[in-house]
C-alpha positions in Angstrom: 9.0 -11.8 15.9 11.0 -14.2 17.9 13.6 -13.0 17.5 13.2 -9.9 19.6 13.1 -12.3 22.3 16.7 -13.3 22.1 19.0 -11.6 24.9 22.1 -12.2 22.9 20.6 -10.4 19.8 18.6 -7.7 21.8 22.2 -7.1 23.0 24.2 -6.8 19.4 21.9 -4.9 17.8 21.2 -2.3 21.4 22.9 0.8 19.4 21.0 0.1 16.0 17.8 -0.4 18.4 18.9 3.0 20.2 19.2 4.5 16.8 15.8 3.6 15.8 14.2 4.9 18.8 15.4 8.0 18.3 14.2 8.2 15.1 10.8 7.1 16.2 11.3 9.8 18.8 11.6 12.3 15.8 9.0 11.2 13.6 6.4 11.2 16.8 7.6 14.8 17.2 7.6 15.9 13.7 4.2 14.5 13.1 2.3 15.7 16.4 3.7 19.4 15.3 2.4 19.5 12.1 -1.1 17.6 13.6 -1.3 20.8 16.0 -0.4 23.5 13.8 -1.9 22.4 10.5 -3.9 19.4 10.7 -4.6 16.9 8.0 -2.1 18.4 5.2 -3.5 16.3 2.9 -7.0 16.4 0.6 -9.3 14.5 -1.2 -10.9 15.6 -4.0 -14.7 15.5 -3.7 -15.5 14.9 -0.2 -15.9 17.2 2.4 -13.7 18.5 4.6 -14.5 16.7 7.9 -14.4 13.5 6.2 -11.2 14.0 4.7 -10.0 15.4 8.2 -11.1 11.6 10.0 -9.8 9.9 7.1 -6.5 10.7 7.2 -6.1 11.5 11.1 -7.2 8.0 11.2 -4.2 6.7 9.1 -2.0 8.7 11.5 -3.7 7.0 14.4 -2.8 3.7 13.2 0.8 4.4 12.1 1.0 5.8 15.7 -0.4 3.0 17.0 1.6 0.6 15.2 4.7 2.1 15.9 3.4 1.2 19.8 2.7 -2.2 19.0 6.0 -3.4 17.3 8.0 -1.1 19.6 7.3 -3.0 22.5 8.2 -6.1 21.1 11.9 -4.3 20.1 12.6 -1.6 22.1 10.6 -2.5 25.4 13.9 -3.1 27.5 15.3 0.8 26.1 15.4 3.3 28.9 13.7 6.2 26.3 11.4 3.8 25.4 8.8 4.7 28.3 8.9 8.1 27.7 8.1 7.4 24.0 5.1 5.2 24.4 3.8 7.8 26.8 4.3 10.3 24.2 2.3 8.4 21.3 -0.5 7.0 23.9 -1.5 10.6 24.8 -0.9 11.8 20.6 -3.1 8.7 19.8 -5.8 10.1 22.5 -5.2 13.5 20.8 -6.1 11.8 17.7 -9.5 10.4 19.0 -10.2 13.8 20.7 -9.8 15.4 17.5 -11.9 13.4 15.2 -15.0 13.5 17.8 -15.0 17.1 18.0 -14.6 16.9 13.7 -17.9 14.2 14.2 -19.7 16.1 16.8 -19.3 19.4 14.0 -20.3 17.9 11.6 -23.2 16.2 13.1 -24.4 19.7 14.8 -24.4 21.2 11.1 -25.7 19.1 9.3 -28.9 18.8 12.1 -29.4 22.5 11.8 -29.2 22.5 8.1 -31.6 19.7 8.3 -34.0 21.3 10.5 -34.5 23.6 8.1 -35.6 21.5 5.9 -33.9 19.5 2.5 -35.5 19.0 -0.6 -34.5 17.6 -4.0 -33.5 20.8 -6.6 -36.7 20.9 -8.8 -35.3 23.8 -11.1 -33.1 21.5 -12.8 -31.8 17.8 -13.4 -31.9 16.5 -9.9 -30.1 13.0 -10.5 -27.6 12.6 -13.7 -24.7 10.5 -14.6 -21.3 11.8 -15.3 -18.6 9.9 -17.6 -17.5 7.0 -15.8 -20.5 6.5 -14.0 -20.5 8.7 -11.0 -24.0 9.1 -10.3 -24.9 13.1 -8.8 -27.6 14.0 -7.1 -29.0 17.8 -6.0 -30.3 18.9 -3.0 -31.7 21.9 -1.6 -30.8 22.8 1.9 -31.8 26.3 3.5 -31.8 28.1 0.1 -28.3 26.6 -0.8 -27.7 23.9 -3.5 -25.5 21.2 -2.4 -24.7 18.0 -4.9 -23.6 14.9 -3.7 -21.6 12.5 -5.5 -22.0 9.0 -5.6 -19.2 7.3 -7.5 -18.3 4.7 -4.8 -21.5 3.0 -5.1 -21.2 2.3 -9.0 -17.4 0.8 -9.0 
């Protein structure tokens, strides 16, 4: 991007560069709100929650942090534009906060369940193939029946 680097164009294009830092500004707000009051909105079939949590706070970690990245190199020389990399540092450390607490969950139940011990169901099929290959396999954890799917490893 060398051309962000020209004074003479950095000074044309100041109100459109304005205009897109506000926008930014907006986005960054609208999407920290609905990170704090809903979380992920968005699910994957057939994984489990916490996964699916990471996952997609992940993709919102790098859009955040890619919004940094190339607004630096446009809108560095912007008098809102401190206040707006502030703003997505501390979301993007929100972010990172928020997915090791989903980790450290996870990881704490899934130790308990484990302590209790896991076994493969024996009262039925414990390993069968569904159409299109996805491969299943049953588990016994603490009296509960979990199956796990492993389609991913087939494709």
């Amino acid at each position: 991007m060398h051309y962000c680097s020209d004074p003479l164009l950095k000074r044309e294009l100041v109100v459109e560069r304005e205009n897109l830092l506000g926008k930014l500004s907006e986005y960054m707000g609208r999407e920290r709100k609905g990170f704090r009051n809903v979380g992920p909105a968005r699910k994957i079939h057939g994984i489990p929650d916490t996964v699916n949590n990471v996952y997609f706070v992940r993709q919102l970690q790098a859009k955040v942090e890619d919004i940094m990245k190339t607004g630096e190199q446009l809108l560095s020389d912007l008098s809102s534009w401190p206040s707006l990399k502030a703003e997505a540092g501390e979301f993007v450390e929100e972010m990172g906060e928020y997915q090791r607490e989903q980790f450290d969950g996870w990881t704490r139940d899934n130790l308990e369940d484990i302590k209790g011990g896991v076994s493969l169901q024996t009262s039925s099929q414990v390993v069968y193939f569904e159409a299109g290959k996805d491969m299943k396999v049953s588990t016994q954890r603490q009296g509960k029946t979990d199956t796990i799917c492993l389609h991913h490893c087939f494709r």
